[in-house]
C-alpha positions as CSV (number, residue, x, y, z in Angstrom):
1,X,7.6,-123.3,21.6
2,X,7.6,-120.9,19.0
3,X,7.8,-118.1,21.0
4,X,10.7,-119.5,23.1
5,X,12.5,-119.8,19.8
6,X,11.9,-116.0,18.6
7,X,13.4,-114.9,21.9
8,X,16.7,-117.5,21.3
9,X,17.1,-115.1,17.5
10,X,16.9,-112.0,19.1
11,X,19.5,-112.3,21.8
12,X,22.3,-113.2,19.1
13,X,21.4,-110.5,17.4
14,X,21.8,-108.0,20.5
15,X,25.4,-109.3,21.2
16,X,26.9,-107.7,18.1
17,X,25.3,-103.9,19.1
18,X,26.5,-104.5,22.9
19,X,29.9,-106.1,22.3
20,X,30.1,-102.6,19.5
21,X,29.2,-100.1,22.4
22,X,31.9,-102.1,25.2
23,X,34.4,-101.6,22.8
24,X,33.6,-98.3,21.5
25,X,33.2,-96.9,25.4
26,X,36.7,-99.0,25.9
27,X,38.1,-96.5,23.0
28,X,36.8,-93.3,24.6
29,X,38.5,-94.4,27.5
30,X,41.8,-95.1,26.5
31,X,41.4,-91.7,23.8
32,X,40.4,-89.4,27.3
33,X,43.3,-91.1,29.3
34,X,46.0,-90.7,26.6
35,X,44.7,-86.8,25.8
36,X,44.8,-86.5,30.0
37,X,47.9,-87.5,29.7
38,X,49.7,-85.0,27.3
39,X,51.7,-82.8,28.5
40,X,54.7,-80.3,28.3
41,X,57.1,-79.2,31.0
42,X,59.0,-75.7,30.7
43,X,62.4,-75.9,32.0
44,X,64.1,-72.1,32.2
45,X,67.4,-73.1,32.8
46,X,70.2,-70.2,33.5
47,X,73.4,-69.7,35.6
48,X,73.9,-68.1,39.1
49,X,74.0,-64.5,39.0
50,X,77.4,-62.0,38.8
51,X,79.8,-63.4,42.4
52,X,82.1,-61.2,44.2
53,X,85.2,-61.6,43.0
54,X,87.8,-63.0,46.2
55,X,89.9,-65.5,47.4
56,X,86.4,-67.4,49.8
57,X,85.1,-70.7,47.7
58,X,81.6,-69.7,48.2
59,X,81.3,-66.2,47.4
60,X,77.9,-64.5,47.9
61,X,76.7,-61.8,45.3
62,X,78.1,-59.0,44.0
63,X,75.8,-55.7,44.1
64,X,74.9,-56.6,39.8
65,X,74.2,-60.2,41.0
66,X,71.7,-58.8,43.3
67,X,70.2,-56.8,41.0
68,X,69.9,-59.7,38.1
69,X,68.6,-61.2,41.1
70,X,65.7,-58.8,41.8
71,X,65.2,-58.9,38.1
72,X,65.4,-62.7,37.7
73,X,62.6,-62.5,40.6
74,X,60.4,-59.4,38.5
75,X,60.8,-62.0,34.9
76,X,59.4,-65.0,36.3
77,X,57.8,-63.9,39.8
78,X,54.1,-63.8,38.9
79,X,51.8,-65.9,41.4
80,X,48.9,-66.2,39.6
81,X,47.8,-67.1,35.2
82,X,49.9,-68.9,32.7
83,X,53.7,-69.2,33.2
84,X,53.7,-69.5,36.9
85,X,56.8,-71.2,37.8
86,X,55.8,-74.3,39.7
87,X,59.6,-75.8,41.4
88,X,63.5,-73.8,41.6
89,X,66.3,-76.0,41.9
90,X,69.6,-74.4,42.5
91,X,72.7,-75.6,43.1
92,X,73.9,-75.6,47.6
93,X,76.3,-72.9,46.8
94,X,75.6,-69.8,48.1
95,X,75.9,-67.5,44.9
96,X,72.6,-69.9,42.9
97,X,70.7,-69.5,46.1
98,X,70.7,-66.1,46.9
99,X,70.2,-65.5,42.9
100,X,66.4,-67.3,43.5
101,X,66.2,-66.3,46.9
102,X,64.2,-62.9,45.8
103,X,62.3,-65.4,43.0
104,X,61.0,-67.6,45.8
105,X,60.2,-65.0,48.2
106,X,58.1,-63.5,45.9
107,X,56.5,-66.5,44.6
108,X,56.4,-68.5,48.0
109,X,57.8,-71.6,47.5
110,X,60.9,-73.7,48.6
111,X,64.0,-74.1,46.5
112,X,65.1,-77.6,45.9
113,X,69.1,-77.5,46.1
114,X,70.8,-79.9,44.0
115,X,73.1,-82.0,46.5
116,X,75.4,-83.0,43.8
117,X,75.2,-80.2,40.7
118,X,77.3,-82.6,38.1
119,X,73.8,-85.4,38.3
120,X,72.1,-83.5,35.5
121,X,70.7,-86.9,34.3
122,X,69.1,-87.2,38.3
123,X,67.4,-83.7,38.0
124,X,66.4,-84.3,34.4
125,X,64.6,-87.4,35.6
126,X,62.8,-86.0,38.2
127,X,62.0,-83.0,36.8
128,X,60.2,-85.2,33.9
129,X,58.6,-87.4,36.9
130,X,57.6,-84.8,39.6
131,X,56.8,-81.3,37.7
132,X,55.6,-82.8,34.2
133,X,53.6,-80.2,32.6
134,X,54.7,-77.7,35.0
135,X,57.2,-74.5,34.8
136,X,60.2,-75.2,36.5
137,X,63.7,-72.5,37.1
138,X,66.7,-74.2,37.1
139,X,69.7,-72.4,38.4
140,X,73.3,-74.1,37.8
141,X,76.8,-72.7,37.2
142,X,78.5,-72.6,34.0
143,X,79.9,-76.0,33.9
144,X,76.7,-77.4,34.4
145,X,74.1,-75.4,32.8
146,X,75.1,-76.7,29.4
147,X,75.0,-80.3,30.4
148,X,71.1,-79.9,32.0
149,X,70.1,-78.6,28.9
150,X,71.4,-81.8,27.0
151,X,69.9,-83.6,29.6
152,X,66.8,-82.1,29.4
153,X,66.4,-81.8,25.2
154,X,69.1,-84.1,23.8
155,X,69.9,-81.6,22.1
156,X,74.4,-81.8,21.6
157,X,74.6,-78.6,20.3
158,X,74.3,-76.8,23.2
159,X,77.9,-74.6,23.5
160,X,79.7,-74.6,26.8
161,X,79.5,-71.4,28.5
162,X,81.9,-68.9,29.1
163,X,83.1,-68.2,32.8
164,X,81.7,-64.2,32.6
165,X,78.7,-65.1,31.1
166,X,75.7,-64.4,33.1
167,X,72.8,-63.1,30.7
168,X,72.2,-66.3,28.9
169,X,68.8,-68.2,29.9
170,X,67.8,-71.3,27.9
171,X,64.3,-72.3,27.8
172,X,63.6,-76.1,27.4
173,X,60.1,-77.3,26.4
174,X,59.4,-81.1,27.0
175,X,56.6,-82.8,25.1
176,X,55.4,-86.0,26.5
177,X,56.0,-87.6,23.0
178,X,57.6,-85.0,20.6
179,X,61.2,-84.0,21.0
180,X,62.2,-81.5,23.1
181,X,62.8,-77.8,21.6
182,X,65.8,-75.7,22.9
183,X,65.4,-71.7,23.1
184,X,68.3,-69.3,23.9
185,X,67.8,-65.9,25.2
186,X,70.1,-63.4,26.4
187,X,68.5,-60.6,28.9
């Protein structure tokens, strides 16, 4: 009898240590999913290079678009290490996809044309969904290049963009929980 009631101590006292390790195993847990689940996406954002200038509504490129085009594909075209861009997006027109044309040749992936170019918050979105924590080129026009850089940072003071200007690339970084930070860069 005395013996059954040494055993009945002992096994309240264990429940304290065990329920401690279940919740500090539940806390490594959650800590290694959350860290997993950081993250930043790199959005390069820029407009379709130099057009020729003429009376079609879908102009290809003019002989400088091609070459920003070649060096567009030389900037951002390495296949291996960090910076690798992961997804293009263009707009349908002709002039965005033959400026990422040389780009995805080079890197060998598929561009993702943008059906409708004005549903910046659509790309946003699934650029945040589909390529979080990846590098992603995003080529738009320049009625629409400032407006996916809002999209993408929030950021309002993004200025509109003048109809000859071509060098301009904006680099968006998205935290998974921080704000997003806007960079511009003229090449």
């Amino acid at each position: 009898m005395k013996k059954e009631h040494t055993e009945l101590r002992r096994r309240p006292l264990l429940t304290p240590v065990w329920l401690t390790a279940i919740a500090a195993l539940a806390v490594l847990s959650m800590s290694a999913w959350f860290w997993s689940s950081l993250s930043t996406t790199t959005v390069v954002v820029l407009r379709h290079a130099e057009k020729e200038l003429g009376t079609i509504d879908d102009p290809p490129l003019s002989q400088a678009g091609e070459q920003r085009a070649q060096l567009l594909a030389r900037m951002f075209g390495d296949r291996e290490g960090p910076g690798r861009i992961a997804a293009i997006f263009a707009s349908d027109t002709r002039r965005a996809q033959l400026t990422v044309a040389p780009l995805a040749a080079r890197l060998g992936i598929d561009v993702s044309a943008m059906k409708d170019a004005k549903d910046v918050e659509g790309l946003a979105r699934t650029i945040r969904t589909s390529h979080r924590g990846q590098k992603v080129l995003v080529v738009g026009h320049s009625n629409t290049v400032p407006d996916i850089v809002h999209a993408l940072s929030r950021d309002s003071r993004v200025p509109a963009m003048p109809e000859d200007e071509y060098s301009t690339i904006y680099i968006v970084t998205v935290p998974t929980l921080s704000p997003a930070a806007v960079l511009k860069l003229t090449y």
